[in-house]
BAPA-784086 format. One line per field, with one value per residue: residue number from 0; z, x, y of N, C-alpha, C in turn; residue in one letter. Coordinates in steps of 0.05 Angstrom, whole numbers, plus 5000, padded with zeros to 4 digits. Atoms other than C-alpha are relative to their C-alpha. Example, Ala and Ser with C-alpha at 12.3 -4.5 7.8 and 13.67 -1.06 7.14 Angstrom:
2
n: [0 | 1]
n_c3: [5000 | 4999]
n_c1: [5018 | 4984]
n_c2: [4976 | 4976]
ca_c3: [5156 | 5143]
ca_c1: [5246 | 5273]
ca_c2: [4910 | 4979]
c_c3: [5000 | 5014]
c_c1: [5018 | 4985]
c_c2: [5024 | 5022]
res: [a | s]
//
This chain:
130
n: [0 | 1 | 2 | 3 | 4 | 5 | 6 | 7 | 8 | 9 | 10 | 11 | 12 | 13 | 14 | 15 | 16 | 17 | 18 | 19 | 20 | 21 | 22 | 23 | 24 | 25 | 26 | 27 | 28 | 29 | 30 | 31 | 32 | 33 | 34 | 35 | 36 | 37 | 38 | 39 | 40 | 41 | 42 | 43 | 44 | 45 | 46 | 47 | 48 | 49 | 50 | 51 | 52 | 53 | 54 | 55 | 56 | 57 | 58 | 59 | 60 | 61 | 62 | 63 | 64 | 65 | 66 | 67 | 68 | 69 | 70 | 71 | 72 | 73 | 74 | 75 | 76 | 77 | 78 | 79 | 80 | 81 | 82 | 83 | 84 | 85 | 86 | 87 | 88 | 89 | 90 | 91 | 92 | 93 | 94 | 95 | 96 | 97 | 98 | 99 | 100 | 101 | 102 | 103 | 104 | 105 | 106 | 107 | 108 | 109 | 110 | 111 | 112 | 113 | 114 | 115 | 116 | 117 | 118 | 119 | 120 | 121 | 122 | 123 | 124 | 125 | 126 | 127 | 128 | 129]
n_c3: [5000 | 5002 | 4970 | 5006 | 5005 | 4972 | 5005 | 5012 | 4975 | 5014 | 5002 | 4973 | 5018 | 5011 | 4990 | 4997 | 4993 | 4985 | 5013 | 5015 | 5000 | 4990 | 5025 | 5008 | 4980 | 5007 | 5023 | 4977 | 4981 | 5010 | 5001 | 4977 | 4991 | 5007 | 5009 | 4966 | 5010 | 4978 | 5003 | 4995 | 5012 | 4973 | 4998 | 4985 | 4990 | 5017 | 5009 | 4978 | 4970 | 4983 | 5016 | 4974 | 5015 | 4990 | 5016 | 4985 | 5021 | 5007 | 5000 | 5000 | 4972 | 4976 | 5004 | 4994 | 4969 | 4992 | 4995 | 4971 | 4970 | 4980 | 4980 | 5000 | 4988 | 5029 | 5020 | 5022 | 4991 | 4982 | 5018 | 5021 | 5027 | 5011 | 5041 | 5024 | 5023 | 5020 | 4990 | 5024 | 4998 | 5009 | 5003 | 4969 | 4981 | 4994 | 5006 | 4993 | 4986 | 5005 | 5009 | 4987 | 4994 | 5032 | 5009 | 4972 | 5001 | 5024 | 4983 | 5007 | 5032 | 5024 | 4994 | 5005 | 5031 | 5015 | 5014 | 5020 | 5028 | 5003 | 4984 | 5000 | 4976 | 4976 | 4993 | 4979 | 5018 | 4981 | 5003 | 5020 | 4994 | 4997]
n_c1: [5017 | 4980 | 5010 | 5019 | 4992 | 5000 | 5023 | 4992 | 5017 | 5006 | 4984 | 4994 | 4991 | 5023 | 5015 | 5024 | 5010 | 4972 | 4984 | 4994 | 4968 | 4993 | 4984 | 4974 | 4995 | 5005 | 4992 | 4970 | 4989 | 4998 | 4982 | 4981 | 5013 | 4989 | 5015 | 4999 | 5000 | 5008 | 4995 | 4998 | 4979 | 4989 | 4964 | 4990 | 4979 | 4993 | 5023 | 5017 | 5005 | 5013 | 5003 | 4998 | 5015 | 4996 | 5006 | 4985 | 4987 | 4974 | 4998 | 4973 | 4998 | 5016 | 4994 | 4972 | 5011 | 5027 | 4975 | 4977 | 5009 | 5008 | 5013 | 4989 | 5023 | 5019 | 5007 | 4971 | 4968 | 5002 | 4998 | 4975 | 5024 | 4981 | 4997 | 5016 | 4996 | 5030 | 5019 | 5021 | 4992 | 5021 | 4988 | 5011 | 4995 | 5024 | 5014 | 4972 | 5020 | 5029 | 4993 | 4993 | 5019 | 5019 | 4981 | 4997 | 5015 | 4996 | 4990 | 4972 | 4994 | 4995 | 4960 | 4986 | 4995 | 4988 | 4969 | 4985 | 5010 | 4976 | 4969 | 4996 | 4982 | 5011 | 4974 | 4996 | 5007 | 4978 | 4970 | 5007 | 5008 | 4974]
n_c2: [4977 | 4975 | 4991 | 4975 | 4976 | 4972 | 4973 | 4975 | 4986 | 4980 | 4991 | 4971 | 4976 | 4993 | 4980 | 5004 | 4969 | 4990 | 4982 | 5002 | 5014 | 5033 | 5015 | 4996 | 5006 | 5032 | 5018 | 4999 | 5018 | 5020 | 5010 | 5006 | 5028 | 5015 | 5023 | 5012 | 5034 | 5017 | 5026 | 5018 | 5022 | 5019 | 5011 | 5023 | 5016 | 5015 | 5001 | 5012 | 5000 | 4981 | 4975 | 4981 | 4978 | 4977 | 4977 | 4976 | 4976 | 5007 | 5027 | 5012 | 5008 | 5022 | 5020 | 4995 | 4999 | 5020 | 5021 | 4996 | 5023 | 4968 | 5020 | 5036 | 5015 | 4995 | 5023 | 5003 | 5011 | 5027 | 5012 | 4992 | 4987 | 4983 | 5005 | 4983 | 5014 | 4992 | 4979 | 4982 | 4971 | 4979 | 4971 | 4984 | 5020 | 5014 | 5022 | 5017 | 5012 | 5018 | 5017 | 5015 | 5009 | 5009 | 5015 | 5013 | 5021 | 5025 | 5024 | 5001 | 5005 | 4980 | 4983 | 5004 | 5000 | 4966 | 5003 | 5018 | 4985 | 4971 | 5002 | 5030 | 5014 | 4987 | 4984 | 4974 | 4977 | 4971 | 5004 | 4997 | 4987 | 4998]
ca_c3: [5000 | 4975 | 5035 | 5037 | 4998 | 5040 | 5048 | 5011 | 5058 | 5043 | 5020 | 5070 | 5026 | 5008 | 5024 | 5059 | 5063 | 5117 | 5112 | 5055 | 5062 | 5094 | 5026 | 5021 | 5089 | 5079 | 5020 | 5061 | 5109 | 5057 | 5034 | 5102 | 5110 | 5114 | 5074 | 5133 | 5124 | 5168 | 5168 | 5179 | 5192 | 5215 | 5242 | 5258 | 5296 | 5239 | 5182 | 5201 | 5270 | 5321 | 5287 | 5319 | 5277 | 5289 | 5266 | 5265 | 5230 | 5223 | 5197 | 5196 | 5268 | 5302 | 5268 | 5291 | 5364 | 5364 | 5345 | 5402 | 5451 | 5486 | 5528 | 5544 | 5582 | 5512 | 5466 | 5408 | 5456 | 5501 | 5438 | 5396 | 5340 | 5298 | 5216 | 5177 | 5136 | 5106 | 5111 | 5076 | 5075 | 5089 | 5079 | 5153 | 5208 | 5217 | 5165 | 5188 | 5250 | 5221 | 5181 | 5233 | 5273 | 5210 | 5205 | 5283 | 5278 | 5212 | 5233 | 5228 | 5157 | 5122 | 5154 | 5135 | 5058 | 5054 | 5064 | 5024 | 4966 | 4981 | 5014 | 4990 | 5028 | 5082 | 5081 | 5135 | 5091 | 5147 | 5113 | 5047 | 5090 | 5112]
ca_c1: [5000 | 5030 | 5038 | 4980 | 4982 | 5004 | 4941 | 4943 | 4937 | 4919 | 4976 | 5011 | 5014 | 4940 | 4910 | 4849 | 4833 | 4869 | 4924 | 4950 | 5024 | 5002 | 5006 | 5077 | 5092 | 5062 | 5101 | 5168 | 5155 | 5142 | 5210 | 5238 | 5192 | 5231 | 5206 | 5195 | 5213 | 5181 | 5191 | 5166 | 5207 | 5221 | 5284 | 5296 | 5347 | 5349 | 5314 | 5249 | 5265 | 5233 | 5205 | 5199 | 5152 | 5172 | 5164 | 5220 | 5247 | 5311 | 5323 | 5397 | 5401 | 5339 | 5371 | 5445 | 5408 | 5375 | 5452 | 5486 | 5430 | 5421 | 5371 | 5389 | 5314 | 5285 | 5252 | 5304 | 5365 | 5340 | 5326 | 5386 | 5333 | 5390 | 5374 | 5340 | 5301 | 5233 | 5213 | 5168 | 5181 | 5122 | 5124 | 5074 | 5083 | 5004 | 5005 | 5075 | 5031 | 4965 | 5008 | 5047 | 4990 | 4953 | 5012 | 5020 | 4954 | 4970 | 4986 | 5066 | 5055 | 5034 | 5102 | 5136 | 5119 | 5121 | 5190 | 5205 | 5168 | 5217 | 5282 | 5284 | 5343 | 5329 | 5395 | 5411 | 5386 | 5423 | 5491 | 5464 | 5455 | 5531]
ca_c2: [5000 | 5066 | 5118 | 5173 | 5227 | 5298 | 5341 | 5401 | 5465 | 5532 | 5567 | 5636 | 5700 | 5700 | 5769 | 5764 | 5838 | 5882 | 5924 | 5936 | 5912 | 5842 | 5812 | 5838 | 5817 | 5742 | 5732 | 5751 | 5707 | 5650 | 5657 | 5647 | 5587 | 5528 | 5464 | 5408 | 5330 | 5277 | 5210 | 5146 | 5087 | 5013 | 4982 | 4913 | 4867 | 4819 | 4794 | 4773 | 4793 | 4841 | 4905 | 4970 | 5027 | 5098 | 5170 | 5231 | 5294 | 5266 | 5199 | 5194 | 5218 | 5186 | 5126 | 5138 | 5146 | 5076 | 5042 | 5076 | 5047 | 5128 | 5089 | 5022 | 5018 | 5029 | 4970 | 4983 | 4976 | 4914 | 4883 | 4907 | 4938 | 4977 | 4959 | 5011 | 4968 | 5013 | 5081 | 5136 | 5205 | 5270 | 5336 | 5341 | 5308 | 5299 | 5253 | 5222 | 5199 | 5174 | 5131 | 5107 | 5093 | 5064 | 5012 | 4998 | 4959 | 4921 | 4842 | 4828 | 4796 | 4856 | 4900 | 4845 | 4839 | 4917 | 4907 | 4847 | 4889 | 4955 | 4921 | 4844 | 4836 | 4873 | 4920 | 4967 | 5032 | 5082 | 5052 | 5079 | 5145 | 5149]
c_c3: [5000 | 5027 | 4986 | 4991 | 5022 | 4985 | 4992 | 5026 | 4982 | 5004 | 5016 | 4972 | 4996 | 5015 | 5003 | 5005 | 5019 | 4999 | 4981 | 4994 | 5011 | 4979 | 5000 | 5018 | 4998 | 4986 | 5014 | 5017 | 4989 | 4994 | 5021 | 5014 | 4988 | 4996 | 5029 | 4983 | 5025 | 4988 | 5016 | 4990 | 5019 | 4994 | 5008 | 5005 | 4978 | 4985 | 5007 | 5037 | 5016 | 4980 | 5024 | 4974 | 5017 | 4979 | 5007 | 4976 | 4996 | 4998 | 4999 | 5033 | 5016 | 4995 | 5011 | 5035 | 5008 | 4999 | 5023 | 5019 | 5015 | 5025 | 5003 | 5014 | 4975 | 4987 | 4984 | 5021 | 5019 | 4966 | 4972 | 4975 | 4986 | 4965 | 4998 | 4982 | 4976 | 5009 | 4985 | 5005 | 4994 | 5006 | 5033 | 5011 | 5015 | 4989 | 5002 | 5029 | 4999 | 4987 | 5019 | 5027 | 4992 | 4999 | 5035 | 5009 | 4976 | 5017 | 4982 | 4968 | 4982 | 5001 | 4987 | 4966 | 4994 | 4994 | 4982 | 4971 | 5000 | 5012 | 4998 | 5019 | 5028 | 5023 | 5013 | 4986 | 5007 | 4975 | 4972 | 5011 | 5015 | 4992]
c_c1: [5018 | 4994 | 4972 | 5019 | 5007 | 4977 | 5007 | 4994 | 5005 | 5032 | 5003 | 5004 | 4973 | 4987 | 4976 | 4983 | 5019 | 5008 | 5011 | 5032 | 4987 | 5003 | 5028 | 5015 | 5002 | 5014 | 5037 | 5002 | 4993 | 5022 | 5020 | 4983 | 5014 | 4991 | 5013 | 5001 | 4991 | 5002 | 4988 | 5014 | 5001 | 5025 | 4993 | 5025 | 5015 | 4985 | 4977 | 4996 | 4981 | 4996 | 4985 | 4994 | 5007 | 4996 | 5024 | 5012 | 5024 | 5001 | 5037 | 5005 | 4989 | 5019 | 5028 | 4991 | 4995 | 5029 | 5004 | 4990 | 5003 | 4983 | 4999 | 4979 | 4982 | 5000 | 5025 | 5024 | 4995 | 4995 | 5016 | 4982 | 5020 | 5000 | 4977 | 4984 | 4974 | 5000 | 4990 | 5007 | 4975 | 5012 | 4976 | 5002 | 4981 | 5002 | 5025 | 4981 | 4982 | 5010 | 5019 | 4984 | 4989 | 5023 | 5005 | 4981 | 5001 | 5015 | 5023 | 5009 | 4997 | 5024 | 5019 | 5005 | 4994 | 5031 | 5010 | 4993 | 5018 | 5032 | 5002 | 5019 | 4999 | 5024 | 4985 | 4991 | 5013 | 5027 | 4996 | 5006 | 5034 | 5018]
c_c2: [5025 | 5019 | 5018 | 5018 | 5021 | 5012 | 5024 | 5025 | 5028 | 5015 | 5036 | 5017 | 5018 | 5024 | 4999 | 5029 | 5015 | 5020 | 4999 | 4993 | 4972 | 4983 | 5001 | 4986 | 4968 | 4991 | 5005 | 4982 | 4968 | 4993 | 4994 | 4974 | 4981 | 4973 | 4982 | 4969 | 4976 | 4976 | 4969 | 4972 | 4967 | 4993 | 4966 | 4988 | 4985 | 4990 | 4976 | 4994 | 5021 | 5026 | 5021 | 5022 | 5025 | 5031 | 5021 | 5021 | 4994 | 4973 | 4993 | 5004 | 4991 | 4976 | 4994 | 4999 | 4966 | 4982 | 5009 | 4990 | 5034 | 4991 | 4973 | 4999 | 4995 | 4975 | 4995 | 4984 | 4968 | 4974 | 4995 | 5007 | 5022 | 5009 | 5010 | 4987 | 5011 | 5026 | 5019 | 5034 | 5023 | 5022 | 5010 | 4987 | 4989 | 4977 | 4971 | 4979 | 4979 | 4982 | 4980 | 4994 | 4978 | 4969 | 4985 | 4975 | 4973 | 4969 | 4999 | 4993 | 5018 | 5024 | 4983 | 5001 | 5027 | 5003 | 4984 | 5017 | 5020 | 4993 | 4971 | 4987 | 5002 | 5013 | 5016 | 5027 | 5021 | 4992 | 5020 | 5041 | 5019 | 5018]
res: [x | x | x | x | x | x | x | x | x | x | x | x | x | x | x | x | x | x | x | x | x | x | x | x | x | x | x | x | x | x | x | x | x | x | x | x | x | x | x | x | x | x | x | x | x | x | x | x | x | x | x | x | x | x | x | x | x | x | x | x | x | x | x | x | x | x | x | x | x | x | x | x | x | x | x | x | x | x | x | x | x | x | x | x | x | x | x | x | x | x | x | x | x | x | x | x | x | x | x | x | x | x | x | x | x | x | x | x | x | x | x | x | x | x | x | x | x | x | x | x | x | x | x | x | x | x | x | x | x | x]
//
């Protein structure tokens, strides 16, 4: 299943009446608006081992966090969960959520043949990210 589309949202600039500079204004602070990347992703131990669904604005360093073990009380590190092996990329981080939600309930066989369909082998993807 492809991810969801990103919802469209009403675009900043649009003059809704006002003063007459807030147009000018709006469109100034569009170009200091910085495009946003969210991510969902899983890792596992090994293939066909333990899987661990997550969401974050950074995928090279959440994922660089989860080798080092930062929390050794944490799922990932008690379970050594370190290989990159799937993840999808949004431009909001609502719909980075409802998908990783949306996927938390799925039963283990359909996570697993998403990956075998995008990562046959079921390489590390971080190394790629190096």
């Amino acid at each position: 299943m492809p991810p969801p589309s990103c919802h469209s949202r009403t675009p900043l600039g649009i003059n809704y009446g006002g003063n007459p500079g807030e147009k000018e204004r709006n469109d100034n602070n569009n170009k200091m608006r910085k495009e946003h990347q969210y991510y969902l992703y899983i890792l596992t131990n090994k293939r066909n081992g333990t899987l661990y669904i997550g969401v974050t604005n950074n995928i090279f360093s959440r994922t660089f966090q989860h080798k080092l073990k930062e929390n050794l009380d944490s799922f990932t590190a008690k379970y050594d969960i370190t290989k990159l092996v799937y993840y999808e990329e949004y431009q909001y981080i609502q719909d980075a959520i409802t998908r990783e939600k949306q996927m938390k309930k799925w039963n283990r066989e359909w996570k697993v043949n998403l990956i075998e369909r995008n990562n046959p082998t079921w390489m590390d993807l971080s190394r790629e990210m190096e």
